[in-house]
N, C-alpha and C positions, 0 to 999 in steps of 0.2 A: 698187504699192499693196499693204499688208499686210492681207489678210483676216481677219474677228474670229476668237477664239478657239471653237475646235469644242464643243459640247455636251456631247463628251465630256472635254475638257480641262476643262471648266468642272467637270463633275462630281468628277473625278479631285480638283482642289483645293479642293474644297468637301468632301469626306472627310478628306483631311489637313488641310484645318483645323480640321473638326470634332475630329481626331485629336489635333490640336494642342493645342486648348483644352481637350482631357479633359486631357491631357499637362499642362496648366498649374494642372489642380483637383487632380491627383493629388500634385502637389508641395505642394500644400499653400499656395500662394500665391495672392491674391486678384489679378484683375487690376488695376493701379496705372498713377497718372500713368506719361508716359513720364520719364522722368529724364535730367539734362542730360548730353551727349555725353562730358565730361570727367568724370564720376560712372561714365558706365557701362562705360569703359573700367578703371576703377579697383578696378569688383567682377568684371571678366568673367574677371577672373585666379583670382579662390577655387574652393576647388575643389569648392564648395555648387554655385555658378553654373557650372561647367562640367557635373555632374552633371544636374543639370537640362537641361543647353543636350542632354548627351547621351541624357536618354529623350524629349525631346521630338522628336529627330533620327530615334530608334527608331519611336517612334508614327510620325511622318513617314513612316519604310522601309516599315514593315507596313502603312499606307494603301495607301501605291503597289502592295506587294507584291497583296493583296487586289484593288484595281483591275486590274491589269496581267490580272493570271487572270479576270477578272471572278467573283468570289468574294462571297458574301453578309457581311454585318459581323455573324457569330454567333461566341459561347465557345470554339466549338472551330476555325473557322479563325482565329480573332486566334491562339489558343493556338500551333497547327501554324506558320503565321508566323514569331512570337516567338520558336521553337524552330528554328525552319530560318535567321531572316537572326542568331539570336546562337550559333548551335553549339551551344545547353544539350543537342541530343538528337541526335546523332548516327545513328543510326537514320533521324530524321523529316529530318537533311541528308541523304544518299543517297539514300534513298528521292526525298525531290521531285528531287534533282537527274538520278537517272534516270529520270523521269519528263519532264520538261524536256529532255532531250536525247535524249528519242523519239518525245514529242507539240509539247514548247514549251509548254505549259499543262497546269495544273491544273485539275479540277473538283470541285464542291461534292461527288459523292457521292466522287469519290475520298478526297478527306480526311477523309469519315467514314468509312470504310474504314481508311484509313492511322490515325486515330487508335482508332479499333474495337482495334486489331493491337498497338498500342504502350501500351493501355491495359488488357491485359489482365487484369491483377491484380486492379482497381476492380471494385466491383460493379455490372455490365451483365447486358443480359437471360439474355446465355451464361452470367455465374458464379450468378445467380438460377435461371434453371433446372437447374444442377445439383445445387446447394444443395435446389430440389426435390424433385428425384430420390432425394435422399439420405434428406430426411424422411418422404419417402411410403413410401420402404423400410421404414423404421424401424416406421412407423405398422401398415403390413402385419404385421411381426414381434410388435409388441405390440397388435394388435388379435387375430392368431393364440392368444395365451399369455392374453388376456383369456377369450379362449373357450375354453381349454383350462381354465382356472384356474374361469370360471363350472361346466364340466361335472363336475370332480373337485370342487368344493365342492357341488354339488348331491347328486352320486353318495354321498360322504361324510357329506352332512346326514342323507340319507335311509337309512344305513348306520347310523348314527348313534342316527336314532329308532328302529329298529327293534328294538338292540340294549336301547337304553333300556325300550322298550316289555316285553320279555324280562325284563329285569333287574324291572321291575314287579311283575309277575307273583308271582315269587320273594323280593320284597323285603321281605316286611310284619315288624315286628319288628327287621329288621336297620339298624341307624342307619348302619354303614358304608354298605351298598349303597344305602339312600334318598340318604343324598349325595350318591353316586355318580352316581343313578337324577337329581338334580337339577342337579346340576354338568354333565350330558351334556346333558339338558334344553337347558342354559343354551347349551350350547355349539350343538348346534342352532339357537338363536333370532341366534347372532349368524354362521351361516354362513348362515343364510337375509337377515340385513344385508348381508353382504360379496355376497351372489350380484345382491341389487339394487342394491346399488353398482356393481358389474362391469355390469350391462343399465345403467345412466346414464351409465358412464365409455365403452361402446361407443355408444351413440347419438354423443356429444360428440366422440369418433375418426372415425365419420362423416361428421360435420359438416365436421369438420377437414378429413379429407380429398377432400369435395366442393367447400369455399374451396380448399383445394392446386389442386385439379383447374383451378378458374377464374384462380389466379392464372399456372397453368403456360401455359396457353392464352392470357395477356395479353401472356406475355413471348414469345410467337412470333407475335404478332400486330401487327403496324401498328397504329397507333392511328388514323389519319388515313383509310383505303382501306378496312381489315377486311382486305386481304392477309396472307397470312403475309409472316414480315419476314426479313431475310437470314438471321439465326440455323437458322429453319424449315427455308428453303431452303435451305442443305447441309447438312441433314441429311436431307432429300428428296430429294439430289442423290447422296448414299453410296447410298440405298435404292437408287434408279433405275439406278444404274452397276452395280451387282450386281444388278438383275435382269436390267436388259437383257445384260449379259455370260452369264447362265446361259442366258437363252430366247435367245440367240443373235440379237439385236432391236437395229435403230439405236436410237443418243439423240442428239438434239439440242440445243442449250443456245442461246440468243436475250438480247441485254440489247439492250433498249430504251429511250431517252434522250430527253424533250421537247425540242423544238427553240428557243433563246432563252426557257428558260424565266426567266430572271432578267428578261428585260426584262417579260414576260409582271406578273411582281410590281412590279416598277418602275412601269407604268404605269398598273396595273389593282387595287394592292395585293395584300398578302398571303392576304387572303382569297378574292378569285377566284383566286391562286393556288393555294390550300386545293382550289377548287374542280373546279378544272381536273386537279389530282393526279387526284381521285376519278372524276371520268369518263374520265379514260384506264385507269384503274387497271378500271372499270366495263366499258369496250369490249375489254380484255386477259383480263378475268375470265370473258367469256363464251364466248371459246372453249375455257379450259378443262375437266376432266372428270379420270378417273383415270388418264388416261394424255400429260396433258396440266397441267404444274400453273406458276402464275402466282405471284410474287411481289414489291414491294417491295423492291430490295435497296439503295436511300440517295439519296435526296435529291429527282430527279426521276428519276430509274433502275431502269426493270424489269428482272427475269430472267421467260423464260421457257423453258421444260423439255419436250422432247416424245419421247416415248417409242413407237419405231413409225414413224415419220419421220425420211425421210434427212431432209441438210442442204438439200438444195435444193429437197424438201417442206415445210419448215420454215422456209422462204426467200418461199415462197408461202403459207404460211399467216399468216405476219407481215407481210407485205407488202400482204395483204387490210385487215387490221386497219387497217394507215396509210393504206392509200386510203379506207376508212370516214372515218376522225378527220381527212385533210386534207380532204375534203369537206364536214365539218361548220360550219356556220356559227353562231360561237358567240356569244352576251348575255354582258357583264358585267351579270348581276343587280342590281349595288348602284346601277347609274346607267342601265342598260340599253342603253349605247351596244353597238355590234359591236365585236368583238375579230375581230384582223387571226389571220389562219388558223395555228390551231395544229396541230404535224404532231411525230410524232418519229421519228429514226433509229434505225436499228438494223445489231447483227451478228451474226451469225448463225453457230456451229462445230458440226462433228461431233464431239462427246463423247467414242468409242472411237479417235478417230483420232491421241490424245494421250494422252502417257505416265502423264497422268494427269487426272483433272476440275479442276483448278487453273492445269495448262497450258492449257489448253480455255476455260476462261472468260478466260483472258491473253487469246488467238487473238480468242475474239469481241470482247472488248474493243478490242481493236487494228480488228478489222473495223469498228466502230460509232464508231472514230477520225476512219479513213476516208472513212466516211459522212459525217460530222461537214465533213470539213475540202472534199469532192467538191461542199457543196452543201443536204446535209441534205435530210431528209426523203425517205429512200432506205433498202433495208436492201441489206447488203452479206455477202458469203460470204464466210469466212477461209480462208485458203489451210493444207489440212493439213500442209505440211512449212515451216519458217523459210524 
């Protein structure tokens, strides 16, 4: 007896044909009767119709691709896709493929990572806030020269009248020196314009640079949590490795991952998923403090950073956190049914124990693999040496 087709087989071909039929608006062709057998063997030879037959094959590849990884249908995994089953980016082939031949799957935040990396040039939070960086310098140097430029025009007015005043005195009769006595006048009346221009072009620099200040703070910011966002986070993570290496002090590094979060949106929609981000992101956020800093680093993926804490303090400090959140029993809001128990994994490295914080975060990654593939809902210690 052949048993029906699985839920998830069904799903898998309900994307590729979704896939399919975008494939057939994109061509440009309405769908049409079918057409008689001897007809369409007759056009399957041009090579319009093979073009077609071949991006709808493509869309076909990237459905599966996407299901296979269980990967969400967003711009940038279609993009990464597209780019890894046609070769257009060689970079983004290697990459997935060694990835694939050390985990076997891809994940959502990984590719925004990998595309983070390969997109570097485009303007992202990273080239936005340096582009900041650069104008608020600027701002600084001619908000400097504005107040140098207010003080010398003041010093000079009042230099100015004085001499004028002098010249007064001595003037009566003499038509050169009245002119003189009033040409200086005049010129006083327009340093004392330029010196209130220079007080309205400094308020306005102000301003400016208090919008700077909010838009620098938006681009290291999560929009979704209020976490800082991976950008933040290593550059919190240079600070940390240099302090703890001078005070002579562990660091620890922790990425934390929801467990089946895709199904979590599958079932429950996108917006208790929204929701779900933010109270975990909420239960991670409060153990933090300044020595202790939490972030956001892509998709349903935390880092956390602990300064002062070996790794197998930091092992138990995370591992608190997850007994909290799988304990929790949580409402879908929008319908108020119970949601089946969300937990996430984690791995957990010692920071100084690698050649550098890049390898460090590889190790915990690989540890939070681990987790992933042991059973979930666990955190795991990365072993210091390969």
């Amino acid at each position: 007896m052949i048993g029906a087709p699985s839920s998830s087989t069904n799903a898998q071909h309900g994307l590729t044909d979704r896939l399919a039929r975008w494939a057939k608006g994109l061509s440009g062709r309405p769908d049409e009767p079918q057409e008689s057998e001897a007809s369409t063997r007759q056009r399957a030879g041009t090579a319009a119709n093979r073009e077609i037959n071949r991006r709808r094959q493509l869309y076909a590849d990237i459905g599966d691709f996407l299901f296979a990884h269980d990967l969400d249908l967003t711009a940038i995994n279609f993009s990464v896709a597209l780019d890894y089953l046609t070769g257009a980016n060689i970079g983004v082939e290697k990459a997935i493929r060694a990835v694939m031949m050390e985990r076997g799957k891809i994940t959502n935040g990984w590719v925004e990572s990998l595309a983070a990396e390969q997109r570097a040039d485009e303007v992202t939070p990273e080239s936005l806030a340096t582009m900041l960086d650069k104008v608020e310098e600027n701002l600084d140097q001619f908000t400097g020269l504005m107040h140098e430029s207010r003080k010398s025009a003041k010093d000079y007015g009042a230099a100015l009248q004085e001499q004028a005043k002098d010249l007064a005195d001595v003037a009566e009769g003499e038509p050169v020196l009245a002119r003189l006595v009033g040409l200086t006048r005049s010129m006083v009346e327009k340093t004392r314009a330029v010196e209130t221009q220079l007080r309205e072009n400094q308020k306005q620099t102000q301003a400016l640079k208090s919008s700077l200040e909010t838009a620098r703070r938006a681009a290291e910011q999560d929009h979704l949590t209020g976490l800082p966002n991976r950008r933040a986070f290593e550059a919190r993570l240079r600070d940390e490795v240099a302090e703890a290496q001078a005070a002579n002090e562990s660091l620890s590094i922790a990425f934390c991952d929801i467990d089946h979060f895709k199904a979590i949106n599958d079932t429950h929609g996108h917006d208790t998923g929204d929701r779900v981000l933010k109270f975990v992101a909420g239960l991670l956020a409060k153990v933090s403090d300044d020595r202790c800093h939490v972030a956001r680093h892509g998709g349903e993926e935390f880092v956390m950073l602990f300064r002062g804490k070996t790794a197998a303090e930091t092992c138990e400090a995370v591992d608190e956190v997850r007994e909290d959140l799988a304990s929790r029993s949580l409402v879908n809001r929008t319908n108020g049914e119970r949601m089946d128990r969300v937990s996430f994994s984690a791995g957990v490295a010692n920071v100084l124990a690698f050649d550098d914080s890049r390898a460090a975060l590889k190790a915990a990654d690989r540890a939070l693999y681990l987790a992933k593939e042991h059973g979930r809902n666990r955190v795991y210690l990365a072993a210091e040496t390969d």
